[in-house]
C-alpha positions as CSV (number, residue, x, y, z in Angstrom):
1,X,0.0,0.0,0.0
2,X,1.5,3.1,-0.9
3,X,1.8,6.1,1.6
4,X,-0.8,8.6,1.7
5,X,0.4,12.0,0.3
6,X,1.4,14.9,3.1
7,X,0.3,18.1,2.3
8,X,3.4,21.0,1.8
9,X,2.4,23.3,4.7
10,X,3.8,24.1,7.9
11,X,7.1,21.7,8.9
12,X,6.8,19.8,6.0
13,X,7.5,22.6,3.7
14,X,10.7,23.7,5.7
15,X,11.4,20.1,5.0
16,X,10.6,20.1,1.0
17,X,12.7,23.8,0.9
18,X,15.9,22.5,2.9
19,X,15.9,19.4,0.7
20,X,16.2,22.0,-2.3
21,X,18.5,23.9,-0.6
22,X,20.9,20.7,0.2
23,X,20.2,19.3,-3.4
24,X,21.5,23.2,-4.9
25,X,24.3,22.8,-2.4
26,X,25.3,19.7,-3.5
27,X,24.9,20.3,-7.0
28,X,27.3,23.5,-6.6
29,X,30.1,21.6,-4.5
30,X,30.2,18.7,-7.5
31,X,30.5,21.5,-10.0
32,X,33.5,22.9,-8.1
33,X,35.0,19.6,-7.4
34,X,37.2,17.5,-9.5
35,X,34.3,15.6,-10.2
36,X,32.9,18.2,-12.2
37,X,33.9,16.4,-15.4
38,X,31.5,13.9,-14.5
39,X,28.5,15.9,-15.4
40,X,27.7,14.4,-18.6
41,X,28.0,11.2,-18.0
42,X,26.4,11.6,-15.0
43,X,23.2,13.0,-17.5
44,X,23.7,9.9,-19.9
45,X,24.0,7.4,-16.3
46,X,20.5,9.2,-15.3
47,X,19.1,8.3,-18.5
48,X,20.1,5.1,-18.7
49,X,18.9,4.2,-15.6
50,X,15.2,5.6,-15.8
51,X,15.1,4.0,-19.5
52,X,15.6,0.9,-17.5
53,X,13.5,1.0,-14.6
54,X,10.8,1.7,-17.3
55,X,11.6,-1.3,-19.1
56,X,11.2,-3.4,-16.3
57,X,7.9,-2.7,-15.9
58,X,7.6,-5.2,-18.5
59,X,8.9,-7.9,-15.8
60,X,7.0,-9.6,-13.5
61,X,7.8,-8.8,-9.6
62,X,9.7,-11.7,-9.2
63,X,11.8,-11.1,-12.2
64,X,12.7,-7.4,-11.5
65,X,13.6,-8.5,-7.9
66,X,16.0,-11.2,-9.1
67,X,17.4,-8.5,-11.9
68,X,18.5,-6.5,-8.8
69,X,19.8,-8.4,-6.8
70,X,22.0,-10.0,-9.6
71,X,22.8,-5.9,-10.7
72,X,24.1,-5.6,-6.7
73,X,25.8,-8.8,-6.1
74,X,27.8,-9.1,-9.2
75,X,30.0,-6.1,-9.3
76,X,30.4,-6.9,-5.6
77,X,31.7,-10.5,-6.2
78,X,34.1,-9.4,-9.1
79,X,35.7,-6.6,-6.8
80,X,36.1,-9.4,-4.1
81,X,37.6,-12.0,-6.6
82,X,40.0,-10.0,-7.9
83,X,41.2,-7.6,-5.4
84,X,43.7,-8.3,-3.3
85,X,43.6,-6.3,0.3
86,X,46.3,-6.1,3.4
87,X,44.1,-4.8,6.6
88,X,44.8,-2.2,8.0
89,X,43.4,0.8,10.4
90,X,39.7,0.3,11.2
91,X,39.3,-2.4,8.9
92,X,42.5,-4.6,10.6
93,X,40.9,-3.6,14.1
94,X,37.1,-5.0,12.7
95,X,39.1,-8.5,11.4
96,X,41.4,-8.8,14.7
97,X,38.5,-8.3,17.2
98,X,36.1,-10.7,15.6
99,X,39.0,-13.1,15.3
100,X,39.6,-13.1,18.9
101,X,36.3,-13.0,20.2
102,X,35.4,-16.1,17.9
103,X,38.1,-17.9,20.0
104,X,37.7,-16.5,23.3
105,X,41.0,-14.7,23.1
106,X,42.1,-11.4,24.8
107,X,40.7,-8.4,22.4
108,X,43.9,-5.6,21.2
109,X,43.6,-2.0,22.2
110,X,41.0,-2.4,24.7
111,X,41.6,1.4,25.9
112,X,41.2,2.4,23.5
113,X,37.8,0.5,21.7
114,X,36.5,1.3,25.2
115,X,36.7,5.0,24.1
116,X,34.7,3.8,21.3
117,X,32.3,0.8,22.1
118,X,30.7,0.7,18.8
119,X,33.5,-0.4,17.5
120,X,32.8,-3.7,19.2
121,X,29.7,-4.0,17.2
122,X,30.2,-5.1,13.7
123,X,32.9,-7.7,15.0
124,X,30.5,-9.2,17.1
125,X,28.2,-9.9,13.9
126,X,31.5,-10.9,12.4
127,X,32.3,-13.6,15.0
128,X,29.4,-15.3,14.7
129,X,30.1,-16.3,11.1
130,X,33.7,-16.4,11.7
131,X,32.1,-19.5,14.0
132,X,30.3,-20.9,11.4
133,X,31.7,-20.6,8.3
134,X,35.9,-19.9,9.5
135,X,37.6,-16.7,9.8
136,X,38.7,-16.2,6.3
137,X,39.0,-12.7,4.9
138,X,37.1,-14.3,2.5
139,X,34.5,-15.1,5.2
140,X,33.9,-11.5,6.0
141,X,33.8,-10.4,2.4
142,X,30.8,-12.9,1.6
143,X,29.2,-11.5,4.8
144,X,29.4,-8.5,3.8
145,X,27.9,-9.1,0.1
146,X,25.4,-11.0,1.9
147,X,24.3,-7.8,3.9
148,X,24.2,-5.3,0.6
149,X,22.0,-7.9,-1.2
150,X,19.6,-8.1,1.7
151,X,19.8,-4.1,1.8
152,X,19.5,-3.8,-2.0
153,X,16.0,-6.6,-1.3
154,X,14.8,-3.9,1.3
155,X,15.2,-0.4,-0.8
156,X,13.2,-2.8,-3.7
157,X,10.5,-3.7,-1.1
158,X,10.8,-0.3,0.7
159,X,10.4,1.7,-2.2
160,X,7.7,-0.6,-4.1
161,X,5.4,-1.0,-0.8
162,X,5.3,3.0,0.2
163,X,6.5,4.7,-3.1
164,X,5.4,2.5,-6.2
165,X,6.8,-0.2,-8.1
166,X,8.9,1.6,-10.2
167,X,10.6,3.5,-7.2
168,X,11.2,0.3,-5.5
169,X,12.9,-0.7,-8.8
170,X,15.2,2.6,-9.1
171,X,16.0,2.9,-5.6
172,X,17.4,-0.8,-5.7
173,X,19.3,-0.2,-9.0
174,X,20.6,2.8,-7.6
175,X,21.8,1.1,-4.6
176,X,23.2,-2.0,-6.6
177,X,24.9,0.5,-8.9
178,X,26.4,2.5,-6.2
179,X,30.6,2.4,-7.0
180,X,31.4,3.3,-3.3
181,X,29.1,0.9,-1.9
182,X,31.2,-2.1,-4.2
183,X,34.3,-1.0,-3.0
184,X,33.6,-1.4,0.5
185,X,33.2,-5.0,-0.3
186,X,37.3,-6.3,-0.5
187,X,37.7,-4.7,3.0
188,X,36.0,-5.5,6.6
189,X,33.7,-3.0,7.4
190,X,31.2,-2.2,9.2
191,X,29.4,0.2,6.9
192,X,27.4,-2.8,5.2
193,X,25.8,-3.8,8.4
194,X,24.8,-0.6,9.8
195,X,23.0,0.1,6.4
196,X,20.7,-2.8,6.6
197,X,19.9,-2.1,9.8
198,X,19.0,1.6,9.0
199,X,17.4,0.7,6.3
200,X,15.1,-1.9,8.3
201,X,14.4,0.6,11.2
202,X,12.7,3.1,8.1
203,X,11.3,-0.3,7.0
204,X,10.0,-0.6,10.6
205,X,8.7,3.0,11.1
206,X,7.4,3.3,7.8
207,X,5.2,0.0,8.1
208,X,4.1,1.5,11.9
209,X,3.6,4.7,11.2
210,X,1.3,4.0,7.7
211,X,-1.3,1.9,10.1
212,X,-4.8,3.4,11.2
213,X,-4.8,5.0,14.1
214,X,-8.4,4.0,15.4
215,X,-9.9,0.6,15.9
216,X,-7.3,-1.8,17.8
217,X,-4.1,0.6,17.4
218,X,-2.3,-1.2,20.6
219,X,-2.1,-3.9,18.6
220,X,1.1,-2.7,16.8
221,X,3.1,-1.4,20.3
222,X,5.1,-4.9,20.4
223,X,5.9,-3.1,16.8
224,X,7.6,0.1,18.6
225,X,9.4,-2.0,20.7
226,X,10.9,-4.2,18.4
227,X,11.8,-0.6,16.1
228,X,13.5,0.3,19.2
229,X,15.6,-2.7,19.4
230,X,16.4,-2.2,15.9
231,X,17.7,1.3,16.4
232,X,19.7,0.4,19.5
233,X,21.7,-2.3,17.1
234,X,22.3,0.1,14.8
235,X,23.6,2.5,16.6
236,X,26.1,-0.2,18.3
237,X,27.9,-0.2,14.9
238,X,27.5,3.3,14.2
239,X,27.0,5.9,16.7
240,X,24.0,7.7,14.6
241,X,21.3,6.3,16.7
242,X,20.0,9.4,18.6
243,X,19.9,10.8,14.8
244,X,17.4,8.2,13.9
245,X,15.0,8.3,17.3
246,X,15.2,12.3,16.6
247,X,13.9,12.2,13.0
248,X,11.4,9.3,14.1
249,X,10.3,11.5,16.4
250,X,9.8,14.4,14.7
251,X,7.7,12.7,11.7
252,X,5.6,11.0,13.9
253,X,4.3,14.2,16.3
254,X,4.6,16.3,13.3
255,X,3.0,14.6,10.3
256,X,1.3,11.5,12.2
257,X,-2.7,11.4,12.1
258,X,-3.0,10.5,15.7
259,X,-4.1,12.1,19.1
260,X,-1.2,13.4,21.0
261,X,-1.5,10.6,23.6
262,X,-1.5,8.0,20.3
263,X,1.8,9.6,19.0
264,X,3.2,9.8,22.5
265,X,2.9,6.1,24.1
266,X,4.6,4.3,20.8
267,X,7.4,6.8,20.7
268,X,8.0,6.0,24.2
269,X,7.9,2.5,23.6
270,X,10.4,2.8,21.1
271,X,13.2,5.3,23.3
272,X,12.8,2.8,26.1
273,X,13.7,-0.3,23.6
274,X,16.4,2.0,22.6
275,X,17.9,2.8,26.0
276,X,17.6,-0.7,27.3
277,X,19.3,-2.2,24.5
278,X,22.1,0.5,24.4
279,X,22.5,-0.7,28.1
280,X,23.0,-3.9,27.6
281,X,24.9,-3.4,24.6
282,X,27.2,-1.0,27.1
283,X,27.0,-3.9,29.8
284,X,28.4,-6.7,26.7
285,X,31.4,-4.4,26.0
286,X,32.6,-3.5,29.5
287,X,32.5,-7.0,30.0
288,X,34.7,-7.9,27.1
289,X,37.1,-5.3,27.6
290,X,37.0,-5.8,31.5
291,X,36.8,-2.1,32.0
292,X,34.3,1.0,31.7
293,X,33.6,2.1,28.5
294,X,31.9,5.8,27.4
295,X,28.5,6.0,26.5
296,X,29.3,8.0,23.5
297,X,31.9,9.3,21.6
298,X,31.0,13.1,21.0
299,X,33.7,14.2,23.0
300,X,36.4,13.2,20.6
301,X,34.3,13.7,17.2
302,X,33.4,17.1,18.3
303,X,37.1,17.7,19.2
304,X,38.6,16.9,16.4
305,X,35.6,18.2,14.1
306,X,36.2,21.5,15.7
307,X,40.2,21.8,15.0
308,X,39.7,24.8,12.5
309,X,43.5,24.8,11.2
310,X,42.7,20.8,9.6
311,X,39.4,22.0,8.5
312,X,37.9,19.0,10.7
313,X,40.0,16.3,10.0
314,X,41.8,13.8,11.8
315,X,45.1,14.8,12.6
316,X,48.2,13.4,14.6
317,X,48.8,16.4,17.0
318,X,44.9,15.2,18.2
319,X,45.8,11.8,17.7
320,X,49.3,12.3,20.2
321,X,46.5,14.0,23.2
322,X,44.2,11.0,22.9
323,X,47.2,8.5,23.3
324,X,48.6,10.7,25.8
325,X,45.1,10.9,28.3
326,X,45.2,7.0,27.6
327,X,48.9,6.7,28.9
328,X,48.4,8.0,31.7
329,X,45.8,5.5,32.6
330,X,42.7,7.9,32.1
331,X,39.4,5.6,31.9
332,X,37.3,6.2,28.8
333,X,33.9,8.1,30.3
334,X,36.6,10.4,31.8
335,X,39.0,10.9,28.8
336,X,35.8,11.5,26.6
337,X,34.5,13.8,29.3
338,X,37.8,16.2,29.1
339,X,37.7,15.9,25.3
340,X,34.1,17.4,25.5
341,X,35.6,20.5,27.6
342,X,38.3,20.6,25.1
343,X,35.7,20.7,22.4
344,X,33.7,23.1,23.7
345,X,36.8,25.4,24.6
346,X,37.5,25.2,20.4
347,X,34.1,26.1,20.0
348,X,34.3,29.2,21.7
349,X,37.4,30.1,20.2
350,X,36.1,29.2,16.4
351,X,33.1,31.4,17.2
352,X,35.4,34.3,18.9
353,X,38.1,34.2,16.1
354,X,35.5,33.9,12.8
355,X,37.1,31.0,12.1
356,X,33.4,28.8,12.6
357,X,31.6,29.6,8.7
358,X,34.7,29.0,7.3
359,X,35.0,26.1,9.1
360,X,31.6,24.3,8.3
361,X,32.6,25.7,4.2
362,X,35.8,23.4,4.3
363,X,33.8,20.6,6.5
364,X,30.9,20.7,3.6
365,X,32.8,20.7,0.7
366,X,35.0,17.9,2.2
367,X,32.0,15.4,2.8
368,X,29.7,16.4,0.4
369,X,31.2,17.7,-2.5
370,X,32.5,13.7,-3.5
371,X,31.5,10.4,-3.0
372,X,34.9,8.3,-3.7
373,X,35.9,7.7,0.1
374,X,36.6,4.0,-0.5
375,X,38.8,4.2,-3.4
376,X,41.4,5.8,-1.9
377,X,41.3,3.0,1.3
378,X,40.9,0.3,-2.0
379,X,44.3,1.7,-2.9
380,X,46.2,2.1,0.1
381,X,45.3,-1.5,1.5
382,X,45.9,-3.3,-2.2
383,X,48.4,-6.0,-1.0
384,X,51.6,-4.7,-3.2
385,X,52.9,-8.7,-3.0
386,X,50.4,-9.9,-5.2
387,X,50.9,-8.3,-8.9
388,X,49.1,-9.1,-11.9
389,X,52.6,-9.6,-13.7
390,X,52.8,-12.9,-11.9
391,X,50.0,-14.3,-14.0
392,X,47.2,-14.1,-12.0
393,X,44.2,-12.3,-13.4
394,X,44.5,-9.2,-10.2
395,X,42.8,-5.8,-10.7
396,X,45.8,-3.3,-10.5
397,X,44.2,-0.6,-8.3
398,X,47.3,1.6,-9.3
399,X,45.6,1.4,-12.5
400,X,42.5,1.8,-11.9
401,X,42.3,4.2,-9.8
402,X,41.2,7.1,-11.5
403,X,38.8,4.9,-13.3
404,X,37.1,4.2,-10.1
405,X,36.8,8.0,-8.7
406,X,35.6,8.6,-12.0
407,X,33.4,5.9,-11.5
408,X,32.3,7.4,-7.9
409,X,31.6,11.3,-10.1
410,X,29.6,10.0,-12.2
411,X,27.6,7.8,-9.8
412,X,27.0,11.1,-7.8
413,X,26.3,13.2,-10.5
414,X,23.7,11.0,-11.5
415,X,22.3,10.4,-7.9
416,X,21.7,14.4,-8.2
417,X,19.9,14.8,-11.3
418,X,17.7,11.7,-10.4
419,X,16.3,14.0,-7.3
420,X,15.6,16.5,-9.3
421,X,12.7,14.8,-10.1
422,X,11.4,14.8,-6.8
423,X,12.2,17.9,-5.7
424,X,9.9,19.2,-8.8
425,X,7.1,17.0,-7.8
426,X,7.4,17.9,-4.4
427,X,6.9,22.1,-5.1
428,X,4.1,21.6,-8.3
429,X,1.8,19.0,-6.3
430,X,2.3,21.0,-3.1
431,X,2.5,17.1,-1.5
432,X,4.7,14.1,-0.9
433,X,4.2,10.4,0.3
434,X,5.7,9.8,4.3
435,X,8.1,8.0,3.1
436,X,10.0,10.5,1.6
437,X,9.4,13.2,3.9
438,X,10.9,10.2,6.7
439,X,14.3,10.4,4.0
440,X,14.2,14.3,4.0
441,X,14.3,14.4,7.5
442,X,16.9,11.5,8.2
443,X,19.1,13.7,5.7
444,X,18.7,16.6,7.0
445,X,19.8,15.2,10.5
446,X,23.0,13.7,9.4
447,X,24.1,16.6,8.0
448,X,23.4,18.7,10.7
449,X,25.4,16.7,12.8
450,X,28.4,16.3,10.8
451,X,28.5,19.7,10.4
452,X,29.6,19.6,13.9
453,X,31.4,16.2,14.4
454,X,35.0,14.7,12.5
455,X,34.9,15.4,8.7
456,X,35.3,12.0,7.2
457,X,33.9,11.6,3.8
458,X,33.4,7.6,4.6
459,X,30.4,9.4,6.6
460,X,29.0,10.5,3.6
461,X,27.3,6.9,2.7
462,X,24.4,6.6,4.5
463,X,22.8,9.1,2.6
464,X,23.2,7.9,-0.5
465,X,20.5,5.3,0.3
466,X,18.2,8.1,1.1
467,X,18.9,10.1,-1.7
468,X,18.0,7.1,-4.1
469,X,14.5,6.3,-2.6
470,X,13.9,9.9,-3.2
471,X,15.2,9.9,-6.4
472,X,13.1,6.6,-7.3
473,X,9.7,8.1,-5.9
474,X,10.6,11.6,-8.3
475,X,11.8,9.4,-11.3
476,X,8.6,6.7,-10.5
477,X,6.1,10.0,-10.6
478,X,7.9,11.0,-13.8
479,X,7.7,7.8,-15.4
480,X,4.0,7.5,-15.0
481,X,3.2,10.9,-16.3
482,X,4.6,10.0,-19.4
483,X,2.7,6.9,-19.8
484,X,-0.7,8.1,-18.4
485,X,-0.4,11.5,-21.1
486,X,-1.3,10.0,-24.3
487,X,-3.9,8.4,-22.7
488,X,-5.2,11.4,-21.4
489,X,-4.5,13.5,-24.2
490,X,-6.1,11.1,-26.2
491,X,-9.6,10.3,-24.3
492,X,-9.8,14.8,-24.5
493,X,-9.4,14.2,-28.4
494,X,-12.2,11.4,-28.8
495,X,-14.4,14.1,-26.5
496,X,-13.8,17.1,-29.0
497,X,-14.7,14.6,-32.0
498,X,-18.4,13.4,-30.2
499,X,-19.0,17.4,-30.1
């Protein structure tokens, strides 16, 4: 059943104008990036892409489903097959910790992961199948195809059940198509995991949110719960959970149907899911580490997102206070704690010095104005042992390189002009499904808080998720004007001829 259409008035047209004021924004930064060159491919990617999410409405469901998920897993399984990685950073942490908690052994750096619990969270995913199917890189890699195919399945169903067939079918091939989605497939990460599991807490609120509010309406609180569970797992693999309960919030007192006390009992439902399963979560990783962990990490982000003189970035001189608090035995909710008063002293001084506008500028253009984070962490992990001049048939990422961040502008180039669309439909029919208006909202709130947190432009892919189910309910509306017009213009004609 597809949403029923909110009206553009009050909070939902500041929603409808920021979204045209991020998609301007973003279209700006691409233009001044060195993915500008990508713009007319990008136009000819669009294209092709709507020409074939109209052909398959030819296809049955079941066909068009399989299609996708063949479009996402392919690519992904070719990347893995003939890739060679050496892990390292983040990634080497992810495969070490699920290695040792799959055989009971001591977990590495337990200061500092306790600085930084969710970093606990993917590995304990990965251990399980590390138990099941052995602790092969190759183990994770599958996993982690596994996960994109099952997200890829829910944008299809997402999109189709609230949006329209045809958007379930773009937002999927958008996802499957998605360059910087593949390449995080040859390294262990976490960012496949924490997508399904955004992606199935909109699933969750969209399915809850859409029921009628009279008759039995109780019936779905065991619904909120389980919604809050899901929110509390994904924020244990990536700290963005109080963005999701925030815009969850927001939609449902804002745009939901219901008395106040109907909107009020579910959403408290869901935040006390949410806090008890971030408690236990908490609970799990003190006791693997054997030592208090913090309850957050804005501390540090904040920190480091407000060093001015790196525009945001991570940096070593940050890097060497961190290490140094942890040296001298500092426990993680206190070191976090005196990064927050550090944080909030750059803040100040930012804001005193001018040094804040300029700031956010550098921090925008850094996240938003590309979408090739993974192609530079492809290159620097390739395993330099293994060469393709020793006759194996190995993808050269020296090579390709600069194929792939091509790859990655034209992907967002055309991820842009596919919202267009939407944004169009949204202004002339003054109205737009739930759904989207859930997306609008969920985007809006990430960016927000990055603008404050570490510029890292690997934080730039949960959006793109969002930006495709837009993009598929604009692209889905455009496709059926075009069929529906003949017929139109053509039952007006047979009326002029009976006169």
């Amino acid at each position: 059943m597809r949403d029923s259409l909110v009206k553009t008035d009050g909070f939902a047209k500041i929603a409808f104008y920021a979204l045209a004021g991020l998609f301007a924004v973003f279209l700006i930064l691409a233009m001044t990036s060195s993915f500008s060159t990508g713009i007319l491919p990008g136009f000819l990617a669009a294209a092709a892409v709507i020409a074939l999410t109209g052909l398959s409405g030819r296809l049955s469901k079941r066909t068009a489903v399989i299609c996708c998920v063949l479009f996402c897993v392919l690519p992904r399984l070719f990347i893995v097959l003939f890739t060679r990685m050496e892990l390292g950073y983040d990634f080497g942490r992810y495969y070490d910790t699920a290695f040792a908690m799959a055989y009971g052994a001591p977990v590495r750096e337990q200061a500092y992961q306790a600085l930084f619990p969710h970093l606990l969270g993917y590995p304990a995913a990965l251990t399980v199948v590390f138990r099941i199917f052995g602790d092969s890189l190759g183990t994770a890699q599958a996993f982690n195809i596994v996960l994109d195919a099952a997200s890829c399945l829910l944008m299809f169903h997402l999109g189709s059940k609230r949006l329209g067939e045809r958007a379930g079918t773009l937002a999927a091939l958008l996802y499957a198509f998605n360059p910087n989605a593949i390449l995080h497939m040859p390294i262990s990460c976490g960012e496949p995991l924490y997508m399904l599991l955004m992606l199935v807490s909109i699933a969750l609120f969209e399915r809850l949110a859409a029921g009628r509010e009279d008759g039995r309406w109780y019936t779905r609180l065991p619904g909120w719960l389980l919604l809050g569970l899901s929110v509390g797992l994904f924020s244990a693999v990536r700290p963005l959970g109080p963005v999701l309960l925030i815009a969850f919030c927001a939609c449902r007192l804002v745009f939901g149907k219901a008395g106040f006390l109907k909107k009020l009992l579910p959403l408290a439902l869901m935040l006390a899911a949410y806090l008890a399963a971030s408690a236990l979560y908490f609970a799990w990783t003190e006791l693997v580490l054997d030592r208090p962990v913090a309850k957050g990490a804005a501390g540090w982000n904040l920190y480091v997102g407000m060093n001015a003189g790196a525009d945001g970035r991570w940096t070593a001189g940050d890097y060497a206070v961190l290490t140094e608090k942890l040296g001298r035995g500092m426990s993680a909710p206190e070191a976090q704690a005196d990064f927050m008063e550090l944080a909030l002293g750059r803040v100040r001084d930012n804001f005193g010095s001018g040094k804040m506008w300029s700031l956010i500028a550098a921090k925008f253009q850094q996240i938003w104005g590309r979408d090739n984070a993974m192609t530079y962490w492809v290159w620097e992990l390739e395993d330099e042992s293994v060469k393709p001049d020793r006759g194996d048939f190995i993808l050269d990422v020296d090579h390709w390189k600069d194929v792939m961040d091509a790859a990655c502008g034209v992907y967002w180039w055309a991820l842009l002009l596919l919202c267009a669309p939407a944004v169009y439909f949204m202004f002339g029919r003054g109205a737009s499904p739930g759904a989207v208006l859930t997306c609008i909202v969920l985007l809006i709130g990430i960016v927000l808080s990055l603008l404050a947190l570490e510029a890292n432009a690997r934080y730039h892919y949960p959006v793109d998720a969002l930006l495709a189910l837009i993009a598929g309910w604009g692209c889905g509306e455009l496709l059926e004007s075009v069929k529906v017009s003949p017929a139109k213009s053509s039952r007006a004609g047979k009326g002029r001829r009976r006169t």
